[in-house]
N, C-alpha and C positions, 0 to 999 in steps of 0.2 A: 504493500500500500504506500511504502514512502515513494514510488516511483512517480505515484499521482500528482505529487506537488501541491498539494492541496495551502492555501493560501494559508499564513498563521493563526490570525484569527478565526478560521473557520475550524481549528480544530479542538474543539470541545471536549469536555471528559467525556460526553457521551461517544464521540467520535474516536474517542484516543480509545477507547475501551471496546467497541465495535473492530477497530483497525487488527486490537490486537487479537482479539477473538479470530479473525481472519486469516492472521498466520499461524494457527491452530487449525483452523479449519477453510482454507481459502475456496472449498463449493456450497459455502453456506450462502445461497441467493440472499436469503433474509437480510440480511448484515448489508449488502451491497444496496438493496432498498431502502433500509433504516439513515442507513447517512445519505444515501442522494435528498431524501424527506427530510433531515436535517440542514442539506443545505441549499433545498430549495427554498425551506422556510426564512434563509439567511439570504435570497438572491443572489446564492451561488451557484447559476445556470449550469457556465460551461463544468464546472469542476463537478458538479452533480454528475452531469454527462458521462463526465469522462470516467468515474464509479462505475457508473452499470455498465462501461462500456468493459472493466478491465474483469467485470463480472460473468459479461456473457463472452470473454476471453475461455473462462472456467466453463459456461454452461450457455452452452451458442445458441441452444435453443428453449431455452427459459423464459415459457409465455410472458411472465410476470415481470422479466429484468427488461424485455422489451417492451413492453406494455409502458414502463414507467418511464425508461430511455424517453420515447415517445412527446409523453407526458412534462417533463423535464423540458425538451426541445422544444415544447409549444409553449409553457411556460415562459421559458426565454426569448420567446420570439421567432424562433427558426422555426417558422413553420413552415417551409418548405423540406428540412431536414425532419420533422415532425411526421411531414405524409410518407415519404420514403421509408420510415421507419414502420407507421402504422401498415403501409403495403407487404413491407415484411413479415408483419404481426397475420394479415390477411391471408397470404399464399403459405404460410408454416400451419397455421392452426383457422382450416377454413370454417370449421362450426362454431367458432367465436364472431356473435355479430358484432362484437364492440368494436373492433379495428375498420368495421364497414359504418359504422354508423360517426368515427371520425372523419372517416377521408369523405364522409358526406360533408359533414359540415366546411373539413377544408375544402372541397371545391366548391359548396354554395356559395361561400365567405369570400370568396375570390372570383366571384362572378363565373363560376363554369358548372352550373347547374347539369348541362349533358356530362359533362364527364359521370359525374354521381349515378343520374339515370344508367350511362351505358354501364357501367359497374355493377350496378344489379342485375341491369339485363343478361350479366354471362351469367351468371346463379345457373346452375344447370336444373331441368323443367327437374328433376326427381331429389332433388337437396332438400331436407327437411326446413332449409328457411327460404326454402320459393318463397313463401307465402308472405313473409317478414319481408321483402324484398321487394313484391308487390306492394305492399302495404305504406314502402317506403319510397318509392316511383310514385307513389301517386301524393304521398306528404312534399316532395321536391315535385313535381309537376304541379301543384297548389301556389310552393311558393315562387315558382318561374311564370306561375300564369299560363302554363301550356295545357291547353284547353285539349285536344287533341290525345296528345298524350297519355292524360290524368285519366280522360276516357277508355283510353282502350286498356290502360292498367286496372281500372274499376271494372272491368268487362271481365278480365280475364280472372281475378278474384272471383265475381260473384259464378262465375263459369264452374273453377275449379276447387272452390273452399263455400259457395255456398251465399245468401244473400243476406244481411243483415241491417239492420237500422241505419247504422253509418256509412254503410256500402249506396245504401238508397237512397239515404240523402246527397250524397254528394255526388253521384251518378243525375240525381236532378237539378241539384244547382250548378254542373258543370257542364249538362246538355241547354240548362237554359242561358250559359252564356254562349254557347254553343248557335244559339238561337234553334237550339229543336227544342221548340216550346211543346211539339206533344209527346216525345219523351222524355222531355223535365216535369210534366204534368204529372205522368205514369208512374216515374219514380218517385217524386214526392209524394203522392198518392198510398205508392206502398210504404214510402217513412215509415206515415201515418200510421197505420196500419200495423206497423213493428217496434216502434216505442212511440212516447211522447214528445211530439215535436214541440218547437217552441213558436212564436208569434212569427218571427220573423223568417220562418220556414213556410207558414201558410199563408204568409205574405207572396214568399218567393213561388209558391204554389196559386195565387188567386192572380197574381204577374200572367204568371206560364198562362195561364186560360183569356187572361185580357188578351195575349197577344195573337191568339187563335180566332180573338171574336170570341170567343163563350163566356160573354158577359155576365148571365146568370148564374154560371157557376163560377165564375171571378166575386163577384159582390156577394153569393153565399159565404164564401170560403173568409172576406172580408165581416159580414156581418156575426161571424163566430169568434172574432177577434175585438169587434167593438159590445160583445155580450158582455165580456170579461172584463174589457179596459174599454169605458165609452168613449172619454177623450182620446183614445191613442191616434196621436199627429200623423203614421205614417198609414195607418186604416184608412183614416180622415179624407187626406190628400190623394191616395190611390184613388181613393170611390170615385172623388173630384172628377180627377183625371181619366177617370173610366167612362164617367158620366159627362166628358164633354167630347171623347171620342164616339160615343152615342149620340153627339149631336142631343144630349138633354141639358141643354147650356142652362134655363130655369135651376134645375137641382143643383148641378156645381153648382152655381151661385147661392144657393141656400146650403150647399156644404163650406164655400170658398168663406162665406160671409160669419159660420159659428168658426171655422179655423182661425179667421182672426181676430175674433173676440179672445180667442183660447191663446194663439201664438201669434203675438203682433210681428209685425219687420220681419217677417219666415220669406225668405229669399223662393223657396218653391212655390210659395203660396205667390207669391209675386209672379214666376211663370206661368203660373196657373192663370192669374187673371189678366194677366198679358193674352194667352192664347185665347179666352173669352173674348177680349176686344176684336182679335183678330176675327175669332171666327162672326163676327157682326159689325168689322170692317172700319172698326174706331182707330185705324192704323196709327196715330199720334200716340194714342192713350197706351197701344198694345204694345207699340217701341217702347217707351220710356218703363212701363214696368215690368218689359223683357230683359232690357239693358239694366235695370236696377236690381231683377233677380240673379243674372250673371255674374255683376260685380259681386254682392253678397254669396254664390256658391263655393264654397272651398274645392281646390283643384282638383280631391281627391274624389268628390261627387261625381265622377265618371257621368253616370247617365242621365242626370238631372241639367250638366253644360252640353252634353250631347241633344240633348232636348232644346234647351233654353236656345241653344245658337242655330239648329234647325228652323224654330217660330220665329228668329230671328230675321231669319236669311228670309222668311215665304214673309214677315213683314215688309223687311226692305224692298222685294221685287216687286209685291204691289204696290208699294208708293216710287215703284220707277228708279231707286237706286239701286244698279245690278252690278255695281264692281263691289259694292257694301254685301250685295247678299252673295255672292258669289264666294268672296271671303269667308262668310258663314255658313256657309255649305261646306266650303271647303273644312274648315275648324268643326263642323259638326260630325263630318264624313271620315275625321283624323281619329274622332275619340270615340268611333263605335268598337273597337278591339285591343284597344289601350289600355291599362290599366290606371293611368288618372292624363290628369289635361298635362302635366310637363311633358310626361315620355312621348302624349299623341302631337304637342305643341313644337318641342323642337327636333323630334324623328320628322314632321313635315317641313319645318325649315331649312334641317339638314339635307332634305334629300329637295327641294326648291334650288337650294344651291346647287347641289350635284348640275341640275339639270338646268340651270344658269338663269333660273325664272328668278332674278335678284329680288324685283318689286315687292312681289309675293312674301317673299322670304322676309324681306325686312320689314314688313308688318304683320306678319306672324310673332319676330321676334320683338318688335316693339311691344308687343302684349304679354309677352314672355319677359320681357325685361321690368315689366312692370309687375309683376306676380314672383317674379324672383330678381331683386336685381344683386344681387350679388354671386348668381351662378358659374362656375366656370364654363359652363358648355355652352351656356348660351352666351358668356362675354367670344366668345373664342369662335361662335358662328359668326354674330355683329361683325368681329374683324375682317375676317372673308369679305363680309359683303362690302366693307370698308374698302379690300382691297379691290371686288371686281370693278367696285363705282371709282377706284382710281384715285385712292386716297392712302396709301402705305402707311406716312405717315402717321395718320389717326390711328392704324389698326397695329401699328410699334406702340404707340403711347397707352392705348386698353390695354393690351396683351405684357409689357414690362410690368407695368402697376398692379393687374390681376392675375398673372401666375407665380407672382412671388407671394399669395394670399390664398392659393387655391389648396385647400388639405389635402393630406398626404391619402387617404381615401378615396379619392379620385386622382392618383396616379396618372392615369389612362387617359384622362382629359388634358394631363399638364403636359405628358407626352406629344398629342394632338396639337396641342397650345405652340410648343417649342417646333413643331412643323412647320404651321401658319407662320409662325415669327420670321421663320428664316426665310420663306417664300413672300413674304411682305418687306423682307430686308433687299431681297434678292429684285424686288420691283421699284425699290429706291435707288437699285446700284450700288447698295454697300455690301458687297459681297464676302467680304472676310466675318462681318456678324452675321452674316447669312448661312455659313457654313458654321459657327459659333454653336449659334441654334440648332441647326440638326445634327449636331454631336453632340448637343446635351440631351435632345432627345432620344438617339443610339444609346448615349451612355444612363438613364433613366430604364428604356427597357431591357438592358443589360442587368439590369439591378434586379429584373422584378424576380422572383421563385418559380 
């Protein structure tokens, strides 16, 4: 153990007395666990490391001295040395899921959600943790948002293991973003059926029948929800809204009018009565409290701005401004598969750029910059468009100031960033900082794990 070098203060009575126990017995794993735990507790990373390494010297294939190796390494931050290790941990001792349910999270954590998915996929069909593996494809297709995916992972469980409550539910809420509103109906239906769903499930089930037209059994499935809770805001506003796709504009209005008695300034309830004007052609009145429900929707309301900027657009075109509605068609048309308004707002101005439609681009991103102005991705689109309108300058001055501010967590944007720099340097004619920049961004993703 003296070979370890282990630092002076790190060596404790407890340490000294382990050390010696080991040249007694140097295949005792235990001992080699005991002080790495000691001196992780001390943030003593590497020197922990270096413990279980001269441990599994002795016993090369000791679940536990790799396990903690592992552990140790993500602790300290190498968690690129961390996954290569839990791999090891994986392919030595494959009926252990704990080593697949790290290198899940390391690649979630690290934006490669596929990696994870393909991981399970090699699970061979007859492994006793198919099933866990399944289970676990469709917990990472959940949080990638892959609709597709999640699906046919839920398919192939209830196929091979059998149907259950949790299986049903999320086979329905994952075909209704899917828009197969009648086998999101189906599934939710057998939820039901197999345990006790909650409100916001026979929401997501009276949804699924609104969008089929089966308005009667939409507003049943609602009216079992307002037995329970009569006030509940989103029973309320669904009915609203069900009741003005009926063309029964009277009733919304005698729903829209208790909602806000109940919940005054409700940004939906404001698209709500936007789309009443509209549909009775008060186009002034229907703009202003479409545009005031907009402003009020948090980004993350996916389909309530997918909405809002749709009655937006069909406001504008009938009062004759069609580069206004066209805008809003387009922003309405971004955020039907998106998971909120950022990612649908600047994957369209990103890809406006690609295809040199500048205009476009940069009123996309002025509404983007105003919902986040401190984003990197989106200061780092601005510059582009900086540079295509012929302006380098401006797009050196954003991009010095905002990527020495852009956190270390978006890596991948600062990367992008030091791109554009050098390409906006190289349109000024200063080409020695032009090549500056794209070696700092070579030597950045040189760096990453």
């Amino acid at each position: 153990m003296n070979s370890l070098r282990l630092p002076k203060k790190a060596v404790t009575p407890a340490i000294a007395k382990l050390r010696a126990d080991l040249r007694k017995e140097p295949r005792r794993a235990s001992a080699y666990k005991q002080i790495a735990r000691i001196l992780i507790g001390m943030e003593y990373y590497r020197p922990a490391a270096r413990v279980l390494r001269v441990g599994l010297e002795k016993l090369p294939e000791d679940q536990g001295l790799l396990e903690n190796l592992a552990r140790a390494q993500q602790a300290g931050g190498f968690s690129g040395a961390a996954a290569k290790t839990w791999r090891q941990v994986k392919n030595l001792f494959p009926e252990s899921f704990l080593a697949y349910e790290k290198l899940e999270r390391h690649y979630v954590r690290s934006g490669r959600p596929v990696k994870a998915v393909n991981m399970y996929h090699r699970v061979n069909e007859d492994d006793p943790l198919k099933e866990k593996s399944l289970e676990r494809i469709v917990f990472v297709g959940k949080e990638a948002m892959d609709v597709p995916g999640t699906i046919k992972a839920l398919k192939k469980l209830v196929k091979r293991y059998g149907v259950t409550y949790h299986r049903s539910r999320d086979l329905g809420r994952f075909y209704f973003k899917a828009d197969n509103f009648n086998q999101a109906a189906r599934w939710l239906e057998k939820a039901f059926t197999l345990g006790e769903g909650d409100h916001d499930l026979r929401l997501n089930l009276a949804l699924a029948y609104a969008r089929q037209k089966k308005y009667r059994r939409a507003e049943h499935q609602i009216d079992l929800i307002l037995t329970e809770k009569p006030n509940s805001f989103a029973a309320l506003i669904n009915l609203c809204e069900f009741s003005i796709e009926e063309d029964n504009l009277e009733k919304a209005k005698r729903i829209l009018a208790r909602l806000e008695k109940l919940y005054s300034h409700n940004s939906r309830a404001a698209l709500a009565r936007g789309e009443i004007a509209l549909h009775r052609g008060a186009l002034a009145a229907a703009e202003e409290a479409l545009r005031s429900g907009i402003r009020g929707t948090a980004y993350y309301y996916r389909w309530e701005l997918e909405r809002g900027y749709r009655l937006l657009g069909a406001t504008l075109e009938r009062g004759g401004s069609r580069e206004d509605a066209s805008l809003c068609r387009l922003l309405s048309d971004s955020l039907h598969n998106a998971p909120d308004a950022y990612q649908a707002f600047i994957e369209l101005a990103e890809a406006k750029i690609e295809q040199h439609e500048i205009t476009t681009a940069a009123r996309v991103l002025e509404k983007l910059s105003r919902m986040f102005p401190n984003n990197s991705r989106v200061l780092i689109a601005r510059a582009e468009v900086e540079i295509f309108n012929g302006y380098p300058l401006r797009a050196i001055e954003m991009l010095n100031l905002g990527l020495s501010r852009t956190p270390e967590k978006f890596v991948r944007d600062k990367i992008n960033g030091y791109r554009v720099l050098g390409h906006a340097y190289k349109n000024l004619g200063d080409w020695e900082s032009a090549r500056n920049s794209f070696q700092q961004a070579e030597l950045i993703e040189r760096s990453l794990p």
